[in-house]
C-alpha positions in Angstrom: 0.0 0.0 0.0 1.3 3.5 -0.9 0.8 6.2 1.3 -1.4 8.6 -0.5 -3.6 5.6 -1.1 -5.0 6.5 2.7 -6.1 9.5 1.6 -8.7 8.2 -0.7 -9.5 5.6 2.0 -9.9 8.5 4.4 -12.0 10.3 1.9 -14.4 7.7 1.2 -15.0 7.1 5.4 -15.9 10.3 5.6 -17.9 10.7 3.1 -20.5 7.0 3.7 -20.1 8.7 7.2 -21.6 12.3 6.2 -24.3 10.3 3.9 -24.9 8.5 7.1 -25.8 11.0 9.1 -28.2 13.0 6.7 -29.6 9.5 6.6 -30.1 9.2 10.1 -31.4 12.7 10.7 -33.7 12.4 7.8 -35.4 9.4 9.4 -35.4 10.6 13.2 -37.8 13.9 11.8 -39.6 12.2 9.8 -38.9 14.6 6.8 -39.8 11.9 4.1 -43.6 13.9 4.7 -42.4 16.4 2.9 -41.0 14.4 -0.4 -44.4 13.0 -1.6 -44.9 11.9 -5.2 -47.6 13.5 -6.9 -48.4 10.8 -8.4 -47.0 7.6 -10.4 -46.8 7.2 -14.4 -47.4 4.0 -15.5 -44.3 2.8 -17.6 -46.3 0.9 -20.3 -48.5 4.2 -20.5 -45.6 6.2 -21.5 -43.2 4.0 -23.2 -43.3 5.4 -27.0 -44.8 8.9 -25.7 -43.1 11.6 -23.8 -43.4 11.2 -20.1 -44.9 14.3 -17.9 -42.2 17.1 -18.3 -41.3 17.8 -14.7 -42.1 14.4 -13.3 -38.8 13.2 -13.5 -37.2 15.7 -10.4 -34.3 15.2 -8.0 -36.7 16.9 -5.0 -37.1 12.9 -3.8 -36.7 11.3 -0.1 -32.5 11.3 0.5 -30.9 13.5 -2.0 -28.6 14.8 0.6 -27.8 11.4 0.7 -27.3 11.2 -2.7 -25.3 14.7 -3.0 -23.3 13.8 -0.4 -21.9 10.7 -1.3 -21.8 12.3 -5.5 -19.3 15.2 -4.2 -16.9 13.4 -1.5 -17.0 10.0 -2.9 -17.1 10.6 -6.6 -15.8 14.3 -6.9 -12.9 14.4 -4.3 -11.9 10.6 -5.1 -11.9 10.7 -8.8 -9.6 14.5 -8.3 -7.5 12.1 -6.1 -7.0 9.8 -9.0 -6.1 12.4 -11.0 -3.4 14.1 -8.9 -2.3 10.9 -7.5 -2.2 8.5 -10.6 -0.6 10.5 -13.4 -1.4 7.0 -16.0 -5.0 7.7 -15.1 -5.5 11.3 -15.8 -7.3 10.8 -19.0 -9.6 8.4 -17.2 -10.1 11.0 -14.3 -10.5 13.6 -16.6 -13.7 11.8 -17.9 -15.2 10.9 -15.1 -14.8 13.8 -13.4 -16.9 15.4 -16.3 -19.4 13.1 -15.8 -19.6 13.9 -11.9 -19.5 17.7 -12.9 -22.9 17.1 -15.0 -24.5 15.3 -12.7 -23.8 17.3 -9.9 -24.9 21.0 -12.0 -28.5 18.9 -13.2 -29.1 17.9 -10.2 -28.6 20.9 -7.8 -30.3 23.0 -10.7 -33.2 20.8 -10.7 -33.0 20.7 -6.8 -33.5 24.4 -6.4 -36.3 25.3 -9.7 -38.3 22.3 -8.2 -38.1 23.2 -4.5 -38.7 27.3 -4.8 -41.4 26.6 -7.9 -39.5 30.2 -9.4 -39.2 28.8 -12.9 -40.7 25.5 -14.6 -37.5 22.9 -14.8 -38.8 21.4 -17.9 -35.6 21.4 -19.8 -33.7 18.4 -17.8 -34.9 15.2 -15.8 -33.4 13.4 -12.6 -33.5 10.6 -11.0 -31.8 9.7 -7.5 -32.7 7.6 -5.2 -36.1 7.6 -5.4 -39.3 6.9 -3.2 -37.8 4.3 -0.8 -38.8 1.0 -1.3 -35.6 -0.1 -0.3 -36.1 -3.5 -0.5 -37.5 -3.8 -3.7 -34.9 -1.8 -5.2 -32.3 -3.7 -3.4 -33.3 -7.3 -5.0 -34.3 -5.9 -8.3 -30.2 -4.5 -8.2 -29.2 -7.9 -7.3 -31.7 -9.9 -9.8 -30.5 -7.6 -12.9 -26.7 -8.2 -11.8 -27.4 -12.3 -12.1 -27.4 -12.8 -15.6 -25.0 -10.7 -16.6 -22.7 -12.4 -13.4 -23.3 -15.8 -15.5 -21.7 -14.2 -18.6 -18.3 -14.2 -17.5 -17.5 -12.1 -20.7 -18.4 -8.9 -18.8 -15.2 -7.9 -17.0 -13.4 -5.3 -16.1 -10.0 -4.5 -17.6 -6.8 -3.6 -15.7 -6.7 -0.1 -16.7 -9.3 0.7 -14.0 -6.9 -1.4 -11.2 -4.5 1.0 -9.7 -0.8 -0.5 -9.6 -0.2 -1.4 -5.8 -3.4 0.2 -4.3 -5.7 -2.8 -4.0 -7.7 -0.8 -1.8 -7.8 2.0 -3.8 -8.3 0.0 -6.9 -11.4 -1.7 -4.6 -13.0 1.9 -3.7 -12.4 3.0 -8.0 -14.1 0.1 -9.4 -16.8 -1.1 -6.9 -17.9 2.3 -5.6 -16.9 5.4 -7.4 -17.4 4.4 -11.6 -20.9 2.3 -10.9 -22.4 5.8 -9.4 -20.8 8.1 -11.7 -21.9 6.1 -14.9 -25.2 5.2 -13.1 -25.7 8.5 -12.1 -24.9 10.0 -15.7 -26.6 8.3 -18.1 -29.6 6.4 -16.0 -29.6 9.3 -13.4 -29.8 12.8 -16.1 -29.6 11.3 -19.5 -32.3 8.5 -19.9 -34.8 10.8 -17.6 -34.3 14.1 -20.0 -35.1 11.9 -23.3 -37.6 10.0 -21.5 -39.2 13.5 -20.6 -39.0 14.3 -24.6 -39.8 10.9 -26.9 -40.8 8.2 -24.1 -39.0 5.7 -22.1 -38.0 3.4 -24.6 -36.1 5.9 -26.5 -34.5 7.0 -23.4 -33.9 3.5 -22.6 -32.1 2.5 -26.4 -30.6 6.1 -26.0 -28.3 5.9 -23.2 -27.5 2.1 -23.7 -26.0 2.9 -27.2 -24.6 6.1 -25.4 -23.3 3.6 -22.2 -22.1 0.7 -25.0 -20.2 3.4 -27.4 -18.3 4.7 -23.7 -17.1 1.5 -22.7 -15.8 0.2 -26.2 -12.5 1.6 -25.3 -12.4 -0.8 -21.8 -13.1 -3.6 -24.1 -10.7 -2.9 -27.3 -14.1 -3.2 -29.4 -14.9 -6.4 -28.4 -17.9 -6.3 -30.1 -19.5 -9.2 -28.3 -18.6 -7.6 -25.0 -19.9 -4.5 -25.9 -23.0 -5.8 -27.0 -23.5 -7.2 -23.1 -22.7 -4.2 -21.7 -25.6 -2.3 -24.1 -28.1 -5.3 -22.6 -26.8 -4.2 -19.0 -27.6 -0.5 -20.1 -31.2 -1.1 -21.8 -32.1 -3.8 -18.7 -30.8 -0.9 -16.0 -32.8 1.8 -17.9 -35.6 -0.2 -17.6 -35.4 -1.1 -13.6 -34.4 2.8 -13.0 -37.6 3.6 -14.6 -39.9 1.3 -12.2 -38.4 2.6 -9.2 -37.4 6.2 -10.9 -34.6 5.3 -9.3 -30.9 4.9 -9.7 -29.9 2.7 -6.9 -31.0 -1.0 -8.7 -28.5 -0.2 -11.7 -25.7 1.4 -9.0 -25.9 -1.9 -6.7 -26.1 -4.0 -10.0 -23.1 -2.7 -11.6 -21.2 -2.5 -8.1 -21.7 -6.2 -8.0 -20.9 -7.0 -11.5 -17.6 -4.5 -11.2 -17.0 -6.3 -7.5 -16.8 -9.6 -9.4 -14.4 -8.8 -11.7 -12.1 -7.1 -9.2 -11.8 -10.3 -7.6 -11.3 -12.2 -10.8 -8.5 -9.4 -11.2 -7.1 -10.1 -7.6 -6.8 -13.2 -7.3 
């Protein structure tokens, strides 16, 4: 273990630890009251047709949660990658986009939803969603399963830090599955859902998600044809639970696989 490697470890404690604690407080006042949906589209309903503009919002039940863990996890770690593995700048650079997006949508949408001073109808978000934590949690682990059994999905070395296994662990299990997650099921499927219908935003951002990662896998094109099934199939679970958290936890599993397979 290098030494700056503790400073991403230290980085990611505190920030699960700050998520924690907005989680907690949220819970002990009882502030999910205040984070009611209006009401709930029906998926079939709006699959070829443009969903409710404005229904897709970030104003849902733990998005401190959610911006919490987005800025010290993703935007401090993936700056740490940058300034600490020199190989990976170009990778860092990217992703570090991505979080940038994310993080401007969401806290835009955030405040136009919450003060009502201007109709947000030009983007959509999804975060976490309207609890149902359980569901989400197996639906995450369901759509992981059959893409575990194709052991063609891996992911390559340049995403394992030389020497950091720890820090290679916090990269590839935590920090890309909710940056790409959060990107293109989290702002881009919801804001093309919001203009042609879920299915386009669906096929949109798995060709989007695919073209990204045929770089990783040297245009396999067999590969890259799994990952645009992962992509459609994750669109399609976010879109139940307008959620992001059963793609994150099925991409952190899928990811957590292959950094074993990489390990040992």
């Amino acid at each position: 273990m290098l030494w700056y490697e503790w400073f991403l470890i230290v980085g990611t404690i505190t920030a699960w630890s700050v998520a924690l604690m907005h989680y907690v407080y949220f819970k002990e006042h009882h502030l999910i009251e205040y984070f009611r949906p209006r009401y709930k589209i029906d998926v079939f309903k709006y699959m070829f047709k443009p969903v409710p503009q404005g229904y897709f919002t970030s104003r849902q039940p733990y998005f401190n949660v959610f911006a919490w863990l987005g800025a010290f996890q993703c935007g401090i770690g993936f700056l740490w990658l940058y300034i600490c593995v020199p190989e990976m700048r170009l990778v860092a650079n990217a992703y570090l986009w991505m979080v940038g997006v994310v993080a401007t949508v969401c806290l835009v949408n955030y405040y136009f939803s919450w003060y009502g001073k201007i109709p947000m109808d030009i983007l959509g978000v999804m975060t976490f969603g309207w609890c149902c934590w359980e569901d989400q949690i197996l639906f995450g682990m369901l759509l992981a399963l059959p893409f575990l059994l194709l052991s063609f999905l891996s992911v390559e070395t340049f995403l394992q830090i030389k020497n950091m296994p720890i820090a290679s662990f916090i990269v590839t299990v935590i920090m890309v599955p909710m940056v790409e997650e959060g990107f293109f099921r989290g702002v881009l499927a919801p804001s093309i859902a919001e203009f042609a219908g879920i299915f386009h935003g669906a096929l949109a951002t798995s060709i989007l998600f695919a073209v990204f990662h045929a770089y990783v896998y040297h245009l396999d094109w067999f590969r890259i044809g799994v990952v645009f099934c992962f992509g459609f199939a994750a669109s399609m679970v976010d879109f139940k639970f307008d959620s992001v958290l059963p793609s994150t936890i099925a991409h952190s599993i899928i990811n957590f696989v292959a950094y074993l397979h990489y390990v040992f």
